[in-house]
Structure formats: structure tokens, C-alpha cells
SEDORO-980183 format. One record per residue (C-alpha): residue number from 1; x negated, y, z negated. Coordinates in steps of 0.5 Angstrom, whole numbers, padded with zeros to 4 digits, always signed. Layout:
! residues N
ATOM pos    xx    yy    zz
ATOM NUM     X     Y     Z
...
//
This chain:
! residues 221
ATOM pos    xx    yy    zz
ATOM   1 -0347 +0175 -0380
ATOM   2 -0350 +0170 -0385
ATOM   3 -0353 +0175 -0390
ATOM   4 -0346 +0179 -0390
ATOM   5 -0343 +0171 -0392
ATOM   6 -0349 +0171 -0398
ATOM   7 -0347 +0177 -0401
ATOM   8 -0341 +0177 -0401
ATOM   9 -0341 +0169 -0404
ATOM  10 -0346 +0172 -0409
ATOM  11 -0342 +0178 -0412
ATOM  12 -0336 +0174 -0412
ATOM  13 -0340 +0169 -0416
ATOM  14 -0343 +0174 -0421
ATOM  15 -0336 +0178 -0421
ATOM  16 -0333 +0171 -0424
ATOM  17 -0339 +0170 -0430
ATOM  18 -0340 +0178 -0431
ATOM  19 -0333 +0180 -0431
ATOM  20 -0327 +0178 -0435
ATOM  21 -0320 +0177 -0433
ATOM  22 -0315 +0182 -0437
ATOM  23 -0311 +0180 -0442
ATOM  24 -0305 +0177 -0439
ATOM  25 -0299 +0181 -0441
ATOM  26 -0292 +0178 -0444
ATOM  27 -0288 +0180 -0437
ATOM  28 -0290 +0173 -0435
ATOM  29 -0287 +0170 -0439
ATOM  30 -0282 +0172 -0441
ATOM  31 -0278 +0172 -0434
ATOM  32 -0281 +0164 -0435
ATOM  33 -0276 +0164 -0441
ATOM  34 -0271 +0168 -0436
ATOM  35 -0272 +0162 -0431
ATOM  36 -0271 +0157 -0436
ATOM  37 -0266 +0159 -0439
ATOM  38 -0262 +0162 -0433
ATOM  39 -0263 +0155 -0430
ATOM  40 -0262 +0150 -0436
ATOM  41 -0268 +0146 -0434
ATOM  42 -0275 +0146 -0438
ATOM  43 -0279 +0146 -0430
ATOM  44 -0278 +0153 -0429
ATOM  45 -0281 +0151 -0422
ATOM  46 -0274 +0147 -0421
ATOM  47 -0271 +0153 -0423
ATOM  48 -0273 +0158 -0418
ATOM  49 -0273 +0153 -0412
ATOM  50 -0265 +0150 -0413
ATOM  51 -0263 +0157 -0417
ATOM  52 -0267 +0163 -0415
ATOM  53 -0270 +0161 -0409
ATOM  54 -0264 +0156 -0407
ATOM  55 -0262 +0161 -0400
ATOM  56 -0269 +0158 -0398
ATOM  57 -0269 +0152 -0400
ATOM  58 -0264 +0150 -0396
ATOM  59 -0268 +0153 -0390
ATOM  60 -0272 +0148 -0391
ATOM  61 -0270 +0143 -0391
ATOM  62 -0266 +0145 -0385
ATOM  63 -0273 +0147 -0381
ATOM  64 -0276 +0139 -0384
ATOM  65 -0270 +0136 -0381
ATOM  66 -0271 +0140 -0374
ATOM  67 -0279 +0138 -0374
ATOM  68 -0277 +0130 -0374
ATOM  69 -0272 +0132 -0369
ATOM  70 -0278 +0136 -0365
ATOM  71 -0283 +0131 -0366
ATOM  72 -0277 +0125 -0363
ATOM  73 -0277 +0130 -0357
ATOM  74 -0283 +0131 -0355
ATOM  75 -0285 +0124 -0356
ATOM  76 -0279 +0122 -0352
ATOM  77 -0283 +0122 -0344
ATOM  78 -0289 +0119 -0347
ATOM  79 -0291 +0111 -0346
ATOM  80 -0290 +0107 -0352
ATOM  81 -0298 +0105 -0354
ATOM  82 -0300 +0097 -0352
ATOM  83 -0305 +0097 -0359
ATOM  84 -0302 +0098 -0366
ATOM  85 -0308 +0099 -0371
ATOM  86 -0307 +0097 -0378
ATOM  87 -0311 +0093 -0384
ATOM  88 -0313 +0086 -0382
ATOM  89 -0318 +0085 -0389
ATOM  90 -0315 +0082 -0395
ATOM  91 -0318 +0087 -0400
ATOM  92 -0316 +0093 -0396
ATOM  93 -0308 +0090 -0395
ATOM  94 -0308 +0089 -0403
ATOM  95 -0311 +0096 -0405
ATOM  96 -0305 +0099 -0400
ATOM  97 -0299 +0096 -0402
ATOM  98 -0302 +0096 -0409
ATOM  99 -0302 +0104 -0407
ATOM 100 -0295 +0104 -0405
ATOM 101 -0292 +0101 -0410
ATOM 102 -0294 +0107 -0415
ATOM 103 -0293 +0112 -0410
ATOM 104 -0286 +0109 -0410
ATOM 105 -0286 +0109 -0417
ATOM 106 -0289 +0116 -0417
ATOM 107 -0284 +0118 -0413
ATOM 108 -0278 +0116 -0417
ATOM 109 -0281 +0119 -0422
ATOM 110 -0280 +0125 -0420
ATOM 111 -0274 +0125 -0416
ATOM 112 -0271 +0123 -0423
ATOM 113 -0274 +0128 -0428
ATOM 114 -0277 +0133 -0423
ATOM 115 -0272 +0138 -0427
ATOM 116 -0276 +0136 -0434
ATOM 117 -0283 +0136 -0432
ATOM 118 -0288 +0139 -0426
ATOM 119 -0285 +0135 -0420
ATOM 120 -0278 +0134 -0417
ATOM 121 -0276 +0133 -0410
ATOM 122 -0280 +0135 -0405
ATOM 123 -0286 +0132 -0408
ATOM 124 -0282 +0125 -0410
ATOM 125 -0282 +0126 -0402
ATOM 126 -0289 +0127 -0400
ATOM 127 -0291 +0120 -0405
ATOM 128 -0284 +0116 -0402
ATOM 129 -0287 +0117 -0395
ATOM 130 -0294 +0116 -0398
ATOM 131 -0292 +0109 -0400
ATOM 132 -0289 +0109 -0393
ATOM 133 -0295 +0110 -0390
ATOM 134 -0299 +0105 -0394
ATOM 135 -0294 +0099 -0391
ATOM 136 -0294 +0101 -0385
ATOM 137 -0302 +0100 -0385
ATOM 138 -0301 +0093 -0387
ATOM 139 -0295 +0092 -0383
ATOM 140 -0296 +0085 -0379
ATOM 141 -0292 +0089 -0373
ATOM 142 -0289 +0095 -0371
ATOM 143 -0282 +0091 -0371
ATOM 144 -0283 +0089 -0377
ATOM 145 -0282 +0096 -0380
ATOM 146 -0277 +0098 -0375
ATOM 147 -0272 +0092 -0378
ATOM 148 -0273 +0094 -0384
ATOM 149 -0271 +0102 -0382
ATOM 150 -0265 +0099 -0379
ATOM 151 -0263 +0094 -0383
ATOM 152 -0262 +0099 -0389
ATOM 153 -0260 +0105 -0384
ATOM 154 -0265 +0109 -0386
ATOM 155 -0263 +0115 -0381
ATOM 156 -0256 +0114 -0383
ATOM 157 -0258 +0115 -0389
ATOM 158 -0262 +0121 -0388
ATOM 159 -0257 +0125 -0384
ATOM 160 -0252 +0124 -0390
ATOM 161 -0257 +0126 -0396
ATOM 162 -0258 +0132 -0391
ATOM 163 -0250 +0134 -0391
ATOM 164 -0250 +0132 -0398
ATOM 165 -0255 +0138 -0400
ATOM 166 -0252 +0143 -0395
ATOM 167 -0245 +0142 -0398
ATOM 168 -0248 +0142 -0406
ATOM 169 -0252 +0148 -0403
ATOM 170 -0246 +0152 -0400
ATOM 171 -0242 +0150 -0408
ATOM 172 -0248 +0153 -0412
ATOM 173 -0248 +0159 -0407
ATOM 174 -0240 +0160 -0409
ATOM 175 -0241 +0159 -0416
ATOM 176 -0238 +0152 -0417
ATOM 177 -0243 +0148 -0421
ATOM 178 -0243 +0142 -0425
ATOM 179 -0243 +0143 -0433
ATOM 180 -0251 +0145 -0435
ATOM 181 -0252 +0139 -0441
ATOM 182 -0256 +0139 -0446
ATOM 183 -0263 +0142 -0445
ATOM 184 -0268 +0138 -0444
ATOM 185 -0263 +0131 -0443
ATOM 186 -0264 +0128 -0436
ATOM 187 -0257 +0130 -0435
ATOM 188 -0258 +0136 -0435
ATOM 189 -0259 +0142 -0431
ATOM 190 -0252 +0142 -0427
ATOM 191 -0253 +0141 -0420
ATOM 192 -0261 +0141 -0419
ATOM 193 -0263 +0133 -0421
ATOM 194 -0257 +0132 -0415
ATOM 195 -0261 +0136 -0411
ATOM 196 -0267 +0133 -0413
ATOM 197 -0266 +0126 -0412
ATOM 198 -0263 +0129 -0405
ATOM 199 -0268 +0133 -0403
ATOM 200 -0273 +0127 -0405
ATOM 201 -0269 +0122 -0400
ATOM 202 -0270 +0126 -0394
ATOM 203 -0276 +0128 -0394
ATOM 204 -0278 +0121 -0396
ATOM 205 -0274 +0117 -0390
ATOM 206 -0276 +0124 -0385
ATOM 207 -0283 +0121 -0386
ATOM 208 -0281 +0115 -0385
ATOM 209 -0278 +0116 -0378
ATOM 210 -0284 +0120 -0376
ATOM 211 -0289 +0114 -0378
ATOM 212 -0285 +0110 -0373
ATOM 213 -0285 +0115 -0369
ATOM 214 -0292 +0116 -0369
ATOM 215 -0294 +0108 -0370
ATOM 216 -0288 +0107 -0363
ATOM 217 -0292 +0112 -0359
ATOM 218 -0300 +0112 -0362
ATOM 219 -0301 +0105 -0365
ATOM 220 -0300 +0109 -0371
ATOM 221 -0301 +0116 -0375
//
């Protein structure tokens, strides 16, 4: 079989120097500009993912909310773990909480201008856990970490920016949105930079809940 994989591989290689890609055609583009101009915003991306796609991207959401409330479940019956596993080296701690310092700044980034700019709020999430993440393995302890998302009511938090989408959503859906703004103005787009900043939040304390989670039953992820 591995000679079947060599050709294959070597057709493949010969097809991408020998053979040129054909010209694309105008088609799209122009339903990029259709997006663009449909939404109000410069990312056509966001446009399809809180316009054109909105119906899925609602079920999204819902189906991350149900995983955290999977991952919860099946880790309910386990024993917590006696060790918790992190960074102890000074060099190692610095470089991760200088790590979380830009993926947090990364991720407001995108949360606030996703609209005008590749990112938005799935992807400001991902970076809003990733910093999270990266303080959990320098935390001192577990609790220390499970303070900080109580004292700030991380999971009451999560539960509203959750509501708050469904309810936006549902409005968009209807036909009722906020005024579009001028193109390519931060305020701009109608509902899509909310439903960014949303989106980024939950996906963002979501991680944080399984991080506790894992670090609770694991000793850490």
C-alpha cells in the first residue's frame, strides 16, 4: 500500500508545479461585496456568521453551552485528584503569564473590532481561554483560581451573556436590529459588534469553567 501513497503524493506534487489554477471569476467577489454591503460591516466573515448564518450560529452556542454542562456531568461521579500539576520554574511562570497578558489583550481585540477586521467572537474567546489557561498553570493552587471565578461570578455571567444572545438573536431574526452606523466605524454594523462581545464572553468564561473542572478532577488539563 505504501507504493499506492508514493504516487499519489508525487501526482499530487507534480499537479501543484505542472498545472496552474484557473483564473478565478468575478462570482466571488461579488457575493463578498453582496455580504459586505447586506451586513455593514468590512469582515464579510462576521457578516455570514451573525447575518447570513445567524439561525446556526445561534445552535452553536447553545451546542458549547451543552458540552460544558456534558463535561460537568460526567465528571460529577469521579474523585477529585489529590495532585495539582503546574509550573513551579520562575522562567516558565513568567513566560506564561506574559502569555496571558496578550492573549487577553488579543482577545479584546477582537471582541471589539472582529466586525471591521479578521477575528470576532468566537476567536476573542479561544484567545480568552487560552489566557486563562496559561494562569491556571502558574496558579499557586486550585482554590486560588476557583475564588477568583466566584468572587467575580464568572458562571452567572456566562449564563446571562447566553440569554442575552438568544434574545438579540431572536430580534435579528424578527427583523428588529439597531441602527447600522457608518461603515467601518467601530459602531457600526448594527447588532453584530453585541453579538461579538457576547459571543466572546462565553465562549471565554465557558473555558474557564471546564479548566476548573479539569484542574478539580485531573490535577489540570
Amino acid at each position: 500500500m505504501k507504493w499506492i501513497y508514493l504516487v499519489a503524493g508525487g501526482l499530487l506534487f507534480v499537479k501543484m508545479l505542472l498545472l496552474s489554477d484557473p483564473a478565478p471569476g468575478g462570482t466571488e467577489v461579488a457575493i463578498a461585496e453582496a455580504i459586505v454591503a447586506d451586513s455593514g460591516v468590512p469582515n464579510a466573515v462576521s457578516g455570514i456568521i451573525f447575518r447570513n448564518r445567524l439561525y446556526d450560529t445561534l445552535f452553536e452556542v447553545v451546542v458549547f453551552s451543552l458540552a460544558i454542562l456534558g463535561a460537568k456531568y460526567l465528571l460529577a461521579d469521579e474523585t477529585p485528584s489529590a495532585p495539582f500539576y503546574r509550573f513551579t520554574d520562575e522562567p516558565s511562570i513568567v513566560l506564561a503569564r506574559l502569555g496571558a497578558t496578550i492573549a487577553a489583550l488579543v482577545g479584546i481585540e477582537l471582541a471589539i473590532r472582529g466586525h471591521l477586521s479578521p477575528g470576532g467572537g468566537f476567536a476573542a474567546g479561544v484567545a480568552g481561554g487560552t489566557a486563562i489557561g496559561l494562569i491556571a498553570i502558574t496558579a499557586a493552587s486550585p482554590e486560588w483560581m476557583q475564588a477568583i471565578y466566584q468572587r467575580w461570578r464568572a458562571a452567572t455571567w456566562e449564563k446571562v451573556s447566553v440569554l442575552i444572545f438568544i434574545g438579540l438573536t431572536v430580534l435579528t431574526l424578527i427583523g428588529i436590529e439597531l441602527p447600522a452606523g457608518q461603515f467601518g466605524t467601530l459602531l457600526s454594523g448594527g447588532m453584530i459588534p453585541l453579538l461579538n462581545v457576547l459571543v466572546a464572553l462565553k465562549v471565554a468564561l465557558g473555558s474557564w469553567a471546564v479548566i476548573l473542572l479539569f484542574i478539580r478532577y485531573r490535577g489540570l488539563l
